[in-house]
C-alpha positions in Angstrom: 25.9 -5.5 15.4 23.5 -2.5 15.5 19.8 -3.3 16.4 17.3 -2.8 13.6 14.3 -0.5 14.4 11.1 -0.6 12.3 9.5 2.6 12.3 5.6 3.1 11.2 3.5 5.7 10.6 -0.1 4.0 10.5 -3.3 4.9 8.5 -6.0 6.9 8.6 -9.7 6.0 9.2 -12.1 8.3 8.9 -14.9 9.7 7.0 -12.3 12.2 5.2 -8.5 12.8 4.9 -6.2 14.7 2.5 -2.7 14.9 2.2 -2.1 18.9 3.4 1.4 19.0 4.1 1.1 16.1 6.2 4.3 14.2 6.7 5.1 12.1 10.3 7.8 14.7 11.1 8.4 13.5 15.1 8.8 9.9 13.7 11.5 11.3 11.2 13.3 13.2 13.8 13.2 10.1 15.8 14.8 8.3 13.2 17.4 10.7 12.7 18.0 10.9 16.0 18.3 7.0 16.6 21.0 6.8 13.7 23.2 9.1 15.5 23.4 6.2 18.2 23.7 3.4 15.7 20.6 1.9 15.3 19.7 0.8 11.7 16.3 2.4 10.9 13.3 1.5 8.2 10.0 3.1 7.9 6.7 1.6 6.9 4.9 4.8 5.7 1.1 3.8 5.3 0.3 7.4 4.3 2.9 6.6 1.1 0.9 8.2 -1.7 3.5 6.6 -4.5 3.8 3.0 -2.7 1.4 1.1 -5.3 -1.3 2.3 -8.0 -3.2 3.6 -9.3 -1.4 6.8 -8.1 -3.2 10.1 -6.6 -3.1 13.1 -8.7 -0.9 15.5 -7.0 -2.1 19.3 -6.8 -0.5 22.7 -6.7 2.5 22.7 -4.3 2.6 18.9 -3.9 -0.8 18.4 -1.5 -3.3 15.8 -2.5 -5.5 13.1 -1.9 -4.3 9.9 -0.2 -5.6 6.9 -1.6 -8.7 5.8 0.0 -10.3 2.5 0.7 -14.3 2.6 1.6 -14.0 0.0 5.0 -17.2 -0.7 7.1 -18.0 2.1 9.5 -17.5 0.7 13.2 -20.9 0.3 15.5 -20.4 3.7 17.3 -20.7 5.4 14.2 -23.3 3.8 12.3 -25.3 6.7 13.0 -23.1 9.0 10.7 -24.4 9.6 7.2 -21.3 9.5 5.6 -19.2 7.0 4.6 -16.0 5.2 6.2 -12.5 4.9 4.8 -8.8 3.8 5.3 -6.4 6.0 3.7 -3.8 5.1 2.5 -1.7 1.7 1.2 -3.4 -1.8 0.8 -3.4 -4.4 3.8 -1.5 -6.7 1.6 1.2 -4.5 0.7 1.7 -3.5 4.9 1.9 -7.3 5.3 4.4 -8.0 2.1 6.7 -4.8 3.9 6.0 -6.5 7.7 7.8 -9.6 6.3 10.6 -7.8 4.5 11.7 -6.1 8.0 11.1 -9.6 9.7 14.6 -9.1 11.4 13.6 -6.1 12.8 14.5 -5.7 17.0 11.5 -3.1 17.7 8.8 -1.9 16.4 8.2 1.9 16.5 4.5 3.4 16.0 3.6 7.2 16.1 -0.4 8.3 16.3 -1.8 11.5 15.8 -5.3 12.3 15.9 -7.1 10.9 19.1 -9.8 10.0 16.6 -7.7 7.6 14.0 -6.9 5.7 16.8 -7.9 2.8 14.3 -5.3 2.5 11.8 -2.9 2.8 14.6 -5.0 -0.2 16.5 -5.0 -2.2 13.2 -1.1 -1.6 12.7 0.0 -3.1 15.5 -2.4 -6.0 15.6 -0.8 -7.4 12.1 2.6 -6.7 13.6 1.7 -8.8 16.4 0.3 -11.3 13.9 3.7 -11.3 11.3 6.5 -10.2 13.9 5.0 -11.7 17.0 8.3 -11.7 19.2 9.2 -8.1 18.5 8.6 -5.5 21.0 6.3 -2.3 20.3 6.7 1.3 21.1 3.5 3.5 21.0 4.1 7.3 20.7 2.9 10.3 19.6 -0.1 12.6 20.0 -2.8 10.1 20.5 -0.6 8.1 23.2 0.2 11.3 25.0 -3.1 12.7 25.8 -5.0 8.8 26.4 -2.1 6.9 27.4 -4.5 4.4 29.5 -6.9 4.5 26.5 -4.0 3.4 24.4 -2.9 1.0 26.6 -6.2 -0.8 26.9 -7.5 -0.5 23.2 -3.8 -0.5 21.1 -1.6 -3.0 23.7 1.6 -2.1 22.7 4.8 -3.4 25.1 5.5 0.4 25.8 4.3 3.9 26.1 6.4 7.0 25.4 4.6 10.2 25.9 5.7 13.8 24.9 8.6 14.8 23.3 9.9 11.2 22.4 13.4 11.2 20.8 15.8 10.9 24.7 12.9 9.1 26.2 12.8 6.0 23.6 16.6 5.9 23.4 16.5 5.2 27.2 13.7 2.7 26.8 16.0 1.2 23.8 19.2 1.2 25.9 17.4 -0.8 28.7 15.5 -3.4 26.1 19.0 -3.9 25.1 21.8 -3.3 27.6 23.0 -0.5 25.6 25.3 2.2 26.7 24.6 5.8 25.6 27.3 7.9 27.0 25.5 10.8 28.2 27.7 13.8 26.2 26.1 12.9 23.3 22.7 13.6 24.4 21.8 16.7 22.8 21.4 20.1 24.7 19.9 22.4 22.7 17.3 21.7 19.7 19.8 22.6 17.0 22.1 19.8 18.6 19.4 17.2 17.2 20.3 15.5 13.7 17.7 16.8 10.9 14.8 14.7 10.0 15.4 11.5 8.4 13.3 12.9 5.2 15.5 10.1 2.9 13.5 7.4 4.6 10.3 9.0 2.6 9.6 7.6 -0.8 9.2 10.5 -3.6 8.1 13.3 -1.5 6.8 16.2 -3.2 7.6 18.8 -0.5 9.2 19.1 3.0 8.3 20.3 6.1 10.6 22.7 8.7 10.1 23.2 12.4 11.7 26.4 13.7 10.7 25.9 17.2 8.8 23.3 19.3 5.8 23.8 21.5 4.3 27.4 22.2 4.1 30.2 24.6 -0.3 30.7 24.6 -2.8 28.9 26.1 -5.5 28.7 23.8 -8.9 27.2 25.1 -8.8 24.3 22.3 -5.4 23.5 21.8 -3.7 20.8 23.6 0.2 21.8 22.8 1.3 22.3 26.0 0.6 18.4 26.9 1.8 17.1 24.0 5.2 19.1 23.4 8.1 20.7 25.5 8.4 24.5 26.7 8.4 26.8 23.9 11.6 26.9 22.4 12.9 28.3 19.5 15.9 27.8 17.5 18.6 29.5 16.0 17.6 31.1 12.6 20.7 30.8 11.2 20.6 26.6 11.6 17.2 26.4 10.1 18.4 28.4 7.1 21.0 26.3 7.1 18.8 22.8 7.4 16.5 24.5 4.4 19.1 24.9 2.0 21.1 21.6 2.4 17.5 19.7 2.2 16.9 21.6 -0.8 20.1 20.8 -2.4 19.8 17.4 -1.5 16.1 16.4 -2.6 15.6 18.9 -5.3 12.3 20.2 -3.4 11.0 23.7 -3.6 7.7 23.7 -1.6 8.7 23.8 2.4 5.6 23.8 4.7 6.9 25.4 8.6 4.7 23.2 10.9 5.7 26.1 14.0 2.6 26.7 16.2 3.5 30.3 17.1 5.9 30.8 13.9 6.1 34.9 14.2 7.0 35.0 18.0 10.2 37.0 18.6 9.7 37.5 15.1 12.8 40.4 14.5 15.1 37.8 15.9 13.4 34.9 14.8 11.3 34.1 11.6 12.4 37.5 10.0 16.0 36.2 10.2 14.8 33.1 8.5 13.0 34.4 6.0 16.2 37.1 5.2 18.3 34.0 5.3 16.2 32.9 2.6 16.6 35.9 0.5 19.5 35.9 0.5 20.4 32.0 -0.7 18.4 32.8 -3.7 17.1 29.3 -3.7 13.9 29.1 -5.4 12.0 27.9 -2.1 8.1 28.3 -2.1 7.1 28.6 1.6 3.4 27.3 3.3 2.1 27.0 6.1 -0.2 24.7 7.7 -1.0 26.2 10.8 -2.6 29.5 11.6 -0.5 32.4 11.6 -0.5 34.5 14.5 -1.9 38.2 12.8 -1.1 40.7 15.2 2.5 40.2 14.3 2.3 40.7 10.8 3.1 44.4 10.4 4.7 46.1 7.3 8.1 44.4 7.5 7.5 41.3 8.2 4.6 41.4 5.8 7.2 42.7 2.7 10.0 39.8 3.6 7.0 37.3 3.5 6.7 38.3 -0.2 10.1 38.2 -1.2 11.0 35.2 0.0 8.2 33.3 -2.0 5.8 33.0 0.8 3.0 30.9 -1.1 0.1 29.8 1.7 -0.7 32.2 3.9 -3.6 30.7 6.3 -4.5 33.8 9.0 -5.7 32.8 12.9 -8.8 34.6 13.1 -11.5 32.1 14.3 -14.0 34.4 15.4 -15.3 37.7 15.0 -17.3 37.6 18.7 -15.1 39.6 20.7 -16.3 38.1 23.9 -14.7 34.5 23.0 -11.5 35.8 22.1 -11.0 36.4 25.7 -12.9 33.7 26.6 -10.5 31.4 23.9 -7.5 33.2 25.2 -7.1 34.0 21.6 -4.4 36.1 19.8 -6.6 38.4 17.4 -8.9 41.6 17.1 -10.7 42.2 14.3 -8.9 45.6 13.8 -5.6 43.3 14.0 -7.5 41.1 11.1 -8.3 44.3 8.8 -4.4 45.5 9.6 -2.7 42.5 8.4 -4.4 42.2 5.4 -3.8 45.2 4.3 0.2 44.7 5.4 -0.1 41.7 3.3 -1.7 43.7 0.5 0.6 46.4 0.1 3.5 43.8 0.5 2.5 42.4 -3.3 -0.4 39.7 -2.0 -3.7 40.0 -3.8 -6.2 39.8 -0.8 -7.8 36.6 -2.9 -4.2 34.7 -2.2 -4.7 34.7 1.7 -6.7 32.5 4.1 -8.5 32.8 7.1 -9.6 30.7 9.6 -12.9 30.4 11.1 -14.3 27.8 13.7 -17.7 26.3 14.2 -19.4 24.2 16.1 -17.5 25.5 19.8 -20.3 24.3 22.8 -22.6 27.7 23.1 -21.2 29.1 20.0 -24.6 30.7 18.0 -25.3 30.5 13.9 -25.1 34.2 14.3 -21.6 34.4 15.2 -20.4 32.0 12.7 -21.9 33.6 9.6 -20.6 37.1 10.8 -17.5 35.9 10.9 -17.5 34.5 7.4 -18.8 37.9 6.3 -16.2 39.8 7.8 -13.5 37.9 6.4 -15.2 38.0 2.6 -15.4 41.9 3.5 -12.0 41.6 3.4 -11.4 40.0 -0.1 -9.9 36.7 1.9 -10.6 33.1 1.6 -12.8 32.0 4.3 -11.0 28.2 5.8 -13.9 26.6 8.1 -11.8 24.6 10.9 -14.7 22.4 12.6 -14.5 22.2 16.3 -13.0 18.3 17.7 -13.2 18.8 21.7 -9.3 17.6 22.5 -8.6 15.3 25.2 -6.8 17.8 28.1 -8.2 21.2 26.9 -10.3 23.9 28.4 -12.9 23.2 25.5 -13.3 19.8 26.1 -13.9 20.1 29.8 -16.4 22.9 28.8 -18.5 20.5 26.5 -18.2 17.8 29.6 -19.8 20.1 31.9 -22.6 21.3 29.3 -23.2 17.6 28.9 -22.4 17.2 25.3 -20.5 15.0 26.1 -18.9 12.4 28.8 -15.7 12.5 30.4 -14.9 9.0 28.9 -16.3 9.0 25.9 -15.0 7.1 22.8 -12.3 9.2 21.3 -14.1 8.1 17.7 -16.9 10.8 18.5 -14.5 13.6 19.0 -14.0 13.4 15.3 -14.4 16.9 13.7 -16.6 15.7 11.4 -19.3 14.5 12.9 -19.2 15.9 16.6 -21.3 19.1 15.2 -23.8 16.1 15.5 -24.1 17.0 18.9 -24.1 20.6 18.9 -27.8 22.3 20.3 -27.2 25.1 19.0 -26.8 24.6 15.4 -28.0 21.3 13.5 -25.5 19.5 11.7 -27.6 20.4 8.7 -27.3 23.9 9.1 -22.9 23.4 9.7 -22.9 21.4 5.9 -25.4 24.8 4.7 -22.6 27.1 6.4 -19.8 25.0 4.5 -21.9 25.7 1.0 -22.5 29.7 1.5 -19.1 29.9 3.0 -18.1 28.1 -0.3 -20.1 30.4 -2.4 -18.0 33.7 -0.5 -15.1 32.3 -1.5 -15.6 32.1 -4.7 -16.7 35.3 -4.4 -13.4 36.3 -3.1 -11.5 34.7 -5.7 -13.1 37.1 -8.4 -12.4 39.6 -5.8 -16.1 40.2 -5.1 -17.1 41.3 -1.2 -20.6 40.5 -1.4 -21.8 42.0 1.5 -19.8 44.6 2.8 -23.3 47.3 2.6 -24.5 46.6 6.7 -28.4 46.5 5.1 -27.4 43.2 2.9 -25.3 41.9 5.4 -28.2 42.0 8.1 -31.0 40.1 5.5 -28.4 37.6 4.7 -28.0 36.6 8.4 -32.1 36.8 8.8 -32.4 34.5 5.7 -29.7 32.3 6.8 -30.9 32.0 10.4 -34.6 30.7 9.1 -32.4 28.2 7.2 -32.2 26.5 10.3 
């Protein structure tokens, strides 16, 4: 008789949280990959925006709010003027689906952020309170970069870290004298089983990896610790996984969750995207994650637009030259203007792309954020704010230790994005929400395909005004 695994993907607490593409894709290439060996799978998905009304109105492409659930805001951040939520399904219906997988043999729960720690605490102490006897399994991001803070806050039987599919069917074999004979373990990354997306109830899009992990070492990233080696895999195969889920599910919208997507990219993604082409499948492609720019020249940048390339979000963070090296970043501003206009004369409308832009890195002056936002209106593109979280294991987060921002051990809770600008010197969490509105205002500049202030004389009062904002 095969054991029965019970898979969860916990909640979200937090101040703010919105469905972007955002589906537990290591949990369902676990589950996959635990089928292949026999084990009888179910997934609690908390995240489930159709699991009970009233249901969330979906947006373009199938994003969208989760539901949300105003909760009291825990001590350490009573501070915060903002207020607390769960996302996602009620506490009632986890319980009622707890007790319908009551003869489950394990317990399986991923985390991501560091910071939503809670739902992933709260999980597993109703599992423990309605499937008492039944082992748990922490993975996942959270448990990989603070296994001893997981150990001591979440309790769970058992740890895996990193890549988890081979090390929690080792742990299962031993929990229950199983034998895995050792040619079916898989040797390359096309030789693991495609994600289990069937265990997903009514998803409106799927996601694609093409490769795991990534070759760079940037200063506020913590891949390296949390995935394997950089390895890609074969085009070919992911063409190949693309179509059959899109016959299968009836999907269009596929979001690539690759963090260096366009590396190797005339053996690699332009393949793919050919591959596409070719199928003439109606796909609409996104992406999540930044796109590497320097890499998008002319040819890449025309098979982008053929094959229905929808989201287009640009890694450009900065404009300060100095912290690119200092980042170990992949841009240049001249690589910025270049790929836009590759983009542009592939068919996009400069208003279509995105850009990213940090704030709020220790040091990092109101200055060099607002130039950065001009720049990219210059450009007729969509300015994205990303909000500096200091990661557990990175360069960055060392940094703001030794500028004592923060301490080493601090309560992963305040490395929230949201709320650690609190602490920034520099610029006043005031001034960061005053950023968010003008940077708001550019965009909608940019959308009307206005650049307000590409004369230099404008641009310099606009940073004068905006610095005696502070």
């Amino acid at each position: 008789m095969s054991k029965k695994l019970l898979l969860i993907n916990p909640w979200i607490y937090d101040f703010t949280a919105y469905d972007l593409w955002g589906k537990p894709l290591g949990l369902l290439y676990l589950a996959g990959f635990l089928r292949r060996f026999g084990f009888d799978v179910s997934l609690i998905d908390c995240l489930d925006k159709y699991a009970e009304p009233p249901f969330p109105k979906v947006k373009k492409y199938g994003i969208g709010p989760f539901k949300r659930t105003e909760i009291p805001k825990p001590e350490i951040l009573q501070h915060v003027p903002r207020k607390f939520a769960r996302y996602g399904i009620s506490e009632e219906l986890f319980i009622q689906k707890l007790k319908e997988n009551s003869d489950a043999d394990a317990v399986l729960v991923t985390s991501i952020m560091t910071y939503w720690y809670l739902g992933v605490k709260r999980v597993v102490e109703l599992v423990r309170t309605h499937l008492p006897d039944v082992p748990v399994i922490l993975g996942g991001i959270y448990a990989t970069l603070l296994p001893e803070h997981a150990k001591r806050v979440i309790r769970p039987d058992y740890i895996i870290t990193g890549p988890g599919e081979i090390k929690t069917l080792n742990l299962l074999s031993d929990l229950f004298s199983l034998n895995i004979p050792a040619d079916q373990l898989p040797k390359t990354l096309d030789d693991y089983p495609y994600p289990a997306f069937d265990l997903l109830n009514h998803p409106d899009y799927l996601i694609i990896m093409t490769a795991r992990g990534c070759p760079y070492n940037c200063s506020f990233c913590a891949q390296k610790k949390i995935s394997m080696p950089f390895t890609q895999r074969q085009p070919q195969k992911v063409v190949e996984e693309m179509v059959s889920h899109y016959h299968r599910f009836k999907l269009r919208d596929f979001a690539f969750y690759d963090d260096a997507l366009f590396i190797a990219k005339k053996k690699h993604i332009q393949v793919i995207l050919q591959g596409l082409i070719e199928s003439r499948l109606p796909f609409r492609l996104h992406t999540p994650n930044g796109l590497f720019i320097r890499f998008i020249d002319r040819e890449l940048a025309d098979l982008m637009y053929r094959s229905n390339f929808k989201t287009i979000r640009l890694s450009y963070e900065t404009t300060n030259e100095s912290r690119w090296q200092d980042m170990y970043s992949k841009v240049s501003n001249e690589a910025m203007v270049q790929a836009v206009e590759n983009l542009k004369q592939a068919g996009y409308r400069a208003r279509d792309i995105e850009a990213y832009v940090i704030m709020g890195l220790p040091g990092q002056t109101l200055e060099e954020v607002v130039a950065s936002i001009i720049f990219v209106n210059n450009l007729g593109v969509v300015v994205r704010l990303a909000s500096f979280s200091p990661i557990h294991g990175t360069v960055e987060f060392d940094r703001a230790v030794q500028a004592g921002l923060i301490p080493e051990d601090m309560d992963p809770l305040l490395t929230n994005k949201t709320i650690f600008s609190m602490r920034n010197p520099t610029i006043s969490y005031e001034t960061l929400r005053k950023i968010r509105k003008f940077a708001a205002i550019m965009n909608e500049a940019a959308k009307n395909e206005i650049a307000l202030f590409n004369n230099e004389k404008l641009g310099l009062a606009v940073k004068k005004v905006v610095r005696e904002m502070q």
